[in-house]
C-alpha positions in Angstrom: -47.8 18.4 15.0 -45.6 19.3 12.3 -41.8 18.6 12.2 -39.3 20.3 14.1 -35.6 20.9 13.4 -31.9 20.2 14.7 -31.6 23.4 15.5 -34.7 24.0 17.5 -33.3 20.6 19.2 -30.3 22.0 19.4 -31.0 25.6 20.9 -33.6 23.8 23.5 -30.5 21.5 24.5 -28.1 24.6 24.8 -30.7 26.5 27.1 -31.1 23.7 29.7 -27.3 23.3 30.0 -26.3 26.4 29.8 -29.4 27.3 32.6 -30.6 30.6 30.1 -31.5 31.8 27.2 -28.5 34.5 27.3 -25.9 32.0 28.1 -27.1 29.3 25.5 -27.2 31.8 22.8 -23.4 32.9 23.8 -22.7 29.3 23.6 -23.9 28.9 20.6 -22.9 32.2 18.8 -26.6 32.7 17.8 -28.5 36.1 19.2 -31.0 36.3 22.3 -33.9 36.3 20.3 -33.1 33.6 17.6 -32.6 31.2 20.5 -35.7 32.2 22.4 -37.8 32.0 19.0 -36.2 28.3 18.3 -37.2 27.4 21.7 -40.7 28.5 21.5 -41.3 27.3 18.4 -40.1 23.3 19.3 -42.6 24.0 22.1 -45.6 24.8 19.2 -44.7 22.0 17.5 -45.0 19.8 20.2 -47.4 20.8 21.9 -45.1 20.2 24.8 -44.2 23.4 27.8 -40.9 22.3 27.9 -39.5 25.2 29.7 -40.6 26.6 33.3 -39.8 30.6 33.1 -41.8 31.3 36.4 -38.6 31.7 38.3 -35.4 33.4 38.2 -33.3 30.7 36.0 -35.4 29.1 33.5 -35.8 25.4 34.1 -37.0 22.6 32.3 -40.3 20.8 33.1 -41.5 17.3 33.7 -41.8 16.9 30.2 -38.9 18.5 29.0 -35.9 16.8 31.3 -37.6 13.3 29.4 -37.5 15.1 26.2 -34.2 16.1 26.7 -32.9 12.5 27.8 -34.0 11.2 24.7 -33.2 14.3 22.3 -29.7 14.2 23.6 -29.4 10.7 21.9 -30.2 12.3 18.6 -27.5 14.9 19.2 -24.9 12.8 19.8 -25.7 10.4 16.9 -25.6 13.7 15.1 -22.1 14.8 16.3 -21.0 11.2 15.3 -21.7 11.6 12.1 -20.5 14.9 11.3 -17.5 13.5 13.0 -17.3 10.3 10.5 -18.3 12.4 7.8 -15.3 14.4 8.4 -13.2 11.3 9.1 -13.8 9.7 5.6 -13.7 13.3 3.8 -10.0 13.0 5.2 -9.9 9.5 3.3 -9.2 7.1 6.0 -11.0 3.8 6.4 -14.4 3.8 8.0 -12.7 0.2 9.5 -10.6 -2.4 9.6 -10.5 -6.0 10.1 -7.7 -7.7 11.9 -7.4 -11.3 12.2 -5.6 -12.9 15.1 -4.3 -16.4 15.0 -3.6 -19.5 17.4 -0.1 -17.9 18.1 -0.6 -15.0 18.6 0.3 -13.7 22.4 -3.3 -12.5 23.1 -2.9 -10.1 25.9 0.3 -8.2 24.2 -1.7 -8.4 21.1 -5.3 -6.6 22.3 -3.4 -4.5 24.9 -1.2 -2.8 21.4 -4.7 -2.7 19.6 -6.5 -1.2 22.0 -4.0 1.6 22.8 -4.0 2.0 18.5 -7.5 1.9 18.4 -8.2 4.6 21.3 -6.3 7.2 18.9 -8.5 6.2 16.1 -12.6 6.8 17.2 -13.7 6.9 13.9 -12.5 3.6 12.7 -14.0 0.4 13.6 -12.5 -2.4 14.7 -13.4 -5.6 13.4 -11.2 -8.5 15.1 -11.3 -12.1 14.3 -9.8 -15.1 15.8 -8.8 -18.0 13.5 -6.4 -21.2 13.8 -4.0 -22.5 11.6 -4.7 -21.9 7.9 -7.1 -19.4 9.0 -5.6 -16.5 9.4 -3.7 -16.8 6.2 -6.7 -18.3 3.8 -8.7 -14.8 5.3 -5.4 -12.2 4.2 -5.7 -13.9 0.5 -9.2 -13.5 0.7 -9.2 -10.0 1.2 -10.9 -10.5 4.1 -8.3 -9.0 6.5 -6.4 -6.5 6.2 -3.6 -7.7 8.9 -3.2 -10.9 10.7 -0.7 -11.8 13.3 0.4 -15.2 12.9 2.9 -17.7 11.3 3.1 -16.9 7.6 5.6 -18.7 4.9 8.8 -16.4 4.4 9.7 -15.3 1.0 6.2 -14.9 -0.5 6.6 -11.7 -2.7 3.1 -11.2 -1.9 3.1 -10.4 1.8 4.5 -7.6 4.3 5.7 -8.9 7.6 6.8 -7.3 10.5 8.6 -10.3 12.6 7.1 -10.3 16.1 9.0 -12.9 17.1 9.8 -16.9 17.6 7.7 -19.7 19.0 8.4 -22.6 20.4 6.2 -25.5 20.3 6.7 -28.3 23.0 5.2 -31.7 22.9 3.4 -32.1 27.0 1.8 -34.1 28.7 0.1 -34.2 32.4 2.0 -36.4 34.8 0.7 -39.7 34.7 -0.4 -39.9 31.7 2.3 -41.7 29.4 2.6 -45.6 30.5 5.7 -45.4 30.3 8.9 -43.3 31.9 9.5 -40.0 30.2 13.0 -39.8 28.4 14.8 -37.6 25.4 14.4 -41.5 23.2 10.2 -41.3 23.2 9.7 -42.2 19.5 6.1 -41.5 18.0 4.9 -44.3 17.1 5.1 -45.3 21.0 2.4 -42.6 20.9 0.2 -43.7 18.5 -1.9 -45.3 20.9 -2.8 -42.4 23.0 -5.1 -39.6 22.2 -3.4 -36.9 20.1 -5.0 -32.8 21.0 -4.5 -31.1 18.3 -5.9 -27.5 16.2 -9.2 -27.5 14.1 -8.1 -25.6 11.3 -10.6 -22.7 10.7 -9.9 -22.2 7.0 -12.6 -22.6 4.9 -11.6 -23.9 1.6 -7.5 -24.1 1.7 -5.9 -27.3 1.3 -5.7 -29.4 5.1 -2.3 -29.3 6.9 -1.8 -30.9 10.0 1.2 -30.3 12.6 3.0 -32.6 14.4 -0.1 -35.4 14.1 1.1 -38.9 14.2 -1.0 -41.0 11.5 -3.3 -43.7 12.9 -3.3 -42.4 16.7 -6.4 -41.1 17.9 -7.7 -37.5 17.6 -9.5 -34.5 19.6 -9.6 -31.3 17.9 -10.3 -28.0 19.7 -10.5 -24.3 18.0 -8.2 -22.4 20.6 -5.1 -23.3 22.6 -6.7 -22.7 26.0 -8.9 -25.2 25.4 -6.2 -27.5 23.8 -4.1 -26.9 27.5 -6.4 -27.5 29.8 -7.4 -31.2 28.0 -3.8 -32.1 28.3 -3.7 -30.8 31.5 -6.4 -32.9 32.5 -5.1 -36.1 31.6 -7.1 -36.1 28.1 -4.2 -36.1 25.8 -1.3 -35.2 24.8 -0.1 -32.5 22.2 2.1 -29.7 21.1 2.2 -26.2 23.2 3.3 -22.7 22.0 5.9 -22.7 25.0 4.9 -19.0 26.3 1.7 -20.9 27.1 2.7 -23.4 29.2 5.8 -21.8 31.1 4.5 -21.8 34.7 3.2 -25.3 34.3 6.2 -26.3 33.2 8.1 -24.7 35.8 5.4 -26.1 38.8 5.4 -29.7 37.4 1.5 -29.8 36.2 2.8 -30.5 32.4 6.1 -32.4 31.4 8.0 -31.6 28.0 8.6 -34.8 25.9 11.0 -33.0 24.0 13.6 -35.2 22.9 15.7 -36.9 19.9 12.6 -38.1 18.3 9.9 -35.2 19.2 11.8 -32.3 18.4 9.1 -29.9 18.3 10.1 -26.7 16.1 10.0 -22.9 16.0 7.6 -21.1 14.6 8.1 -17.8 13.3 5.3 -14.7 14.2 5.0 -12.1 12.3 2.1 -9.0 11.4 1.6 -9.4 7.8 -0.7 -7.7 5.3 -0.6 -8.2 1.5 1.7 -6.0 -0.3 0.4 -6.2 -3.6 -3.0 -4.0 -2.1 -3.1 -0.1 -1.2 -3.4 0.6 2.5 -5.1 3.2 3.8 -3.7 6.4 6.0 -5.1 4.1 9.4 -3.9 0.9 8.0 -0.2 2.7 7.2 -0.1 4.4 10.7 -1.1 0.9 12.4 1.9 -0.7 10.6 4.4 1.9 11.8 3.3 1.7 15.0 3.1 -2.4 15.5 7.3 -2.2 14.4 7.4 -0.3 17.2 5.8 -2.9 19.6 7.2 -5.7 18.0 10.0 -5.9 20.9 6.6 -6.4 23.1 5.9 -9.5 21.4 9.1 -10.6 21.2 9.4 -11.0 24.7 6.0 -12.5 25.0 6.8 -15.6 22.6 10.8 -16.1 23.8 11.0 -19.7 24.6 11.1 -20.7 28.7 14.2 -22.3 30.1 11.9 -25.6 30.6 11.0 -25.6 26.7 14.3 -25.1 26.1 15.8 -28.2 27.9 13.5 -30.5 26.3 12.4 -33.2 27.8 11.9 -33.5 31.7 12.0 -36.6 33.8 9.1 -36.4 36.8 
């Protein structure tokens, strides 16, 4: 069997759609005869009778609908490709990677991605999730090309777009301090109680740590879901962006220990990307389009009433 060609593949596809020779050949702007020849030769090659012209309409046989099923995977691969190859003859990225960190309001953040992304078929979407230095030791790395998360103002380096503030709230279950809950808790009345906090996903950047107190004991999770439902179950106590915990707040299933001594502080959000790189014509239309959304996000991270009052008595 020797080989056969796209377009005999391609002229034995347009047939069984189109139910003819006459119609495929219209479809594919070819003449009668140069689709009937392609056709006939695929069959040669095979050794296959793909085709049933006994009747009326041609059909295809046994062995051609299972040809067919598979060849159409070929032809759409091929489509694909024509389609990237026009995609990168235009010069825009084959694909991106966007980083998403511990801060980030998730659902706003996938749902403005994915309506991007939809527009854009021909670049990839690579999307990580990192925590705390993460996000920020993977944009100097050149290992992202965005990240949404907190990011030091004033670095000449960077782009942001600000997305918005976060408030972080010290919780805890009810029950679980051993002592009343008021707006004079000091931290070192803490220090011997188990302290949730973020495992740091950076590789190689210097540690930081948030809000720990020194010499109280530890458990370290890599997302803040995880991190909520350990408080929530009585397992420790810890910081909370406040968008995440605003119903158990208002229901009574977490207390804020804000107060004069446990502050908690704002965090500002924001879509950065280096600005001492070149972007791309996907990369550029992304960032237009995220200062679009950004009042999205805003309302996402504004702080609840609860995180605002501080602390609460049970």
């Amino acid at each position: 069997m020797s080989g056969f060609t796209l377009h005999d593949l391609q002229c034995f596809d347009a047939v069984v759609r189109a139910g003819g020779f006459q119609a495929a050949a219209a479809a594919l702007h070819r003449s009668h005869p140069a689709v009937f020849a392609a056709v006939a030769r695929l069959e040669r090659q095979l050794g296959l009778e793909l085709l049933d012209r006994s009747g009326y309409r041609v059909a295809p046989t046994a062995a051609g609908r299972s040809f067919h099923r598979r060849a159409q995977g070929l032809l759409g691969e091929l489509q694909q490709l024509r389609a990237h190859a026009e995609h990168l003859a235009r010069g825009e990225e084959s694909e991106l990677h966007i980083v998403l960190g511990d801060l980030c309001p998730r659902p706003q953040a996938l749902a403005v991605l994915g309506r991007f992304f939809a527009q854009c078929p021909n670049t990839r979407l690579h999307l990580h999730f990192e925590s705390v230095s993460g996000p920020r030791e993977r944009l100097f790395d050149d290992a992202a090309d965005l990240i949404v998360h907190r990011i030091d103002a004033g670095d000449a380096r960077v782009d942001a777009i600000a997305l918005g503030e976060v408030t972080m709230v010290p919780v805890v279950a009810p029950g679980f301090l051993p002592f009343p809950i008021d707006r004079a808790i000091r931290p070192e009345r803490l220090r011997g109680l188990t302290q949730c906090v973020m495992r740091d996903s950076a590789r190689h950047s210097p540690p930081v740590d948030y809000f720990t107190i020194d010499g109280a004991p530890q458990c370290t999770v890599a997302d803040q879901s995880m991190k909520k439902d350990l408080i929530a179950h009585g397992l420790a106590w810890g910081h909370m962006p406040g968008f995440l915990v605003e119903e158990e707040l208002r229901d009574g299933r977490l207390l804020s220990i804000a107060g004069r001594y446990l502050p908690g502080r704002s965090e500002r959000v924001v879509a950065a990307r280096r600005a001492d790189r070149a972007h791309g014509p996907v990369a550029e239309r992304l960032w237009t389009y995220l200062r679009t959304q950004a009042p999205q996000f805003q309302a996402a991270l504004a702080p609840t009433a609860r995180a605002r009052r501080g602390a609460t008595r049970p």
